[in-house]
C-alpha positions in Angstrom: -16.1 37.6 -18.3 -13.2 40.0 -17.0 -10.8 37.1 -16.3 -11.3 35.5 -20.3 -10.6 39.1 -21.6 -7.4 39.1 -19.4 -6.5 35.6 -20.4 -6.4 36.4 -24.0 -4.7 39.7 -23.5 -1.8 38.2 -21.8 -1.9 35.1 -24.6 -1.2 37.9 -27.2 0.9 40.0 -25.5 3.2 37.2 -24.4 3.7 35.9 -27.9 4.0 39.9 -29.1 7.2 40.1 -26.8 8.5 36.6 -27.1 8.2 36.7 -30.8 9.7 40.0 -31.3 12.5 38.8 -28.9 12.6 35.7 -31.5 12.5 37.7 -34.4 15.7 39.9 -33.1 17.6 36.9 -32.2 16.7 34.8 -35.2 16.6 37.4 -38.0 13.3 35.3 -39.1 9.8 36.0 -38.8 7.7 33.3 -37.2 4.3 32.1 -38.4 1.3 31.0 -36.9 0.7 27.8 -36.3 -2.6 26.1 -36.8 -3.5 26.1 -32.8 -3.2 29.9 -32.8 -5.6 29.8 -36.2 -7.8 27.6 -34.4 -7.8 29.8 -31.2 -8.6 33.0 -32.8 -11.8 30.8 -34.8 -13.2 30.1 -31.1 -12.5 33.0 -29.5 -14.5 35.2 -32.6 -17.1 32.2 -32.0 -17.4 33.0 -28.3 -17.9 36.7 -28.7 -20.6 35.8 -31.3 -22.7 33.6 -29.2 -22.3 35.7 -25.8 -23.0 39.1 -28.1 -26.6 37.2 -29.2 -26.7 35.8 -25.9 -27.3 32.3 -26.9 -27.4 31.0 -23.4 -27.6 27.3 -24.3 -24.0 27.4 -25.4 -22.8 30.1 -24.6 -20.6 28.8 -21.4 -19.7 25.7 -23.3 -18.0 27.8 -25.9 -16.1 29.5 -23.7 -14.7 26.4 -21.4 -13.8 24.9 -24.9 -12.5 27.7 -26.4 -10.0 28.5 -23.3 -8.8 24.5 -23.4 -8.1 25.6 -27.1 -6.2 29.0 -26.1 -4.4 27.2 -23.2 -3.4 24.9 -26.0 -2.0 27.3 -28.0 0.0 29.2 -25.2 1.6 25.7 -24.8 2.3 25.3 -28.9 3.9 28.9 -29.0 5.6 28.9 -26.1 7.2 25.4 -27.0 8.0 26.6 -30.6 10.2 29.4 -28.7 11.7 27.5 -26.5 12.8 25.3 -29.1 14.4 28.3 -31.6 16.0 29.9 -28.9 17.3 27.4 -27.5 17.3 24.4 -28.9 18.0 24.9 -32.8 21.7 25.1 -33.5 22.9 29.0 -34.8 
């Protein structure tokens, strides 16, 4: 659906700016963490089964894997909030 596509293009585009924002402020490079692994597992998992039209699980798989991308958004966005602001320079 439209509205998935445009969920997980804002996801990435928002940790593109913020962590590029971090990585000018910060001088470090920040790495994934294991919700953003775990997002990018369901979303190639979602693709999968909606390209082969598995239609038994195919909705399932994406309510679970937008819980798990909404989970992530939270993780990064915490993690910058928290070396921006929060770690002492």
């Amino acid at each position: 659906p439209l509205w998935y596509l445009v969920l997980l293009i804002v996801r990435d585009l928002a940790i593109l700016l913020l962590g590029t924002l971090l990585i000018s402020r910060t001088k470090s490079i920040p790495e994934s963490n294991w919700t953003g692994k775990v997002t990018v597992t369901a979303v190639a998992v979602v693709f999968i089964v909606f390209t082969l039209s598995i239609d038994v699980i195919k909705w399932l798989f994406l309510y679970i894997s937008v819980a798990i991308l909404l989970a992530s958004m939270v993780s990064y966005m915490q993690r910058f909030v928290r070396e921006m602001f929060l770690q002492k320079k």
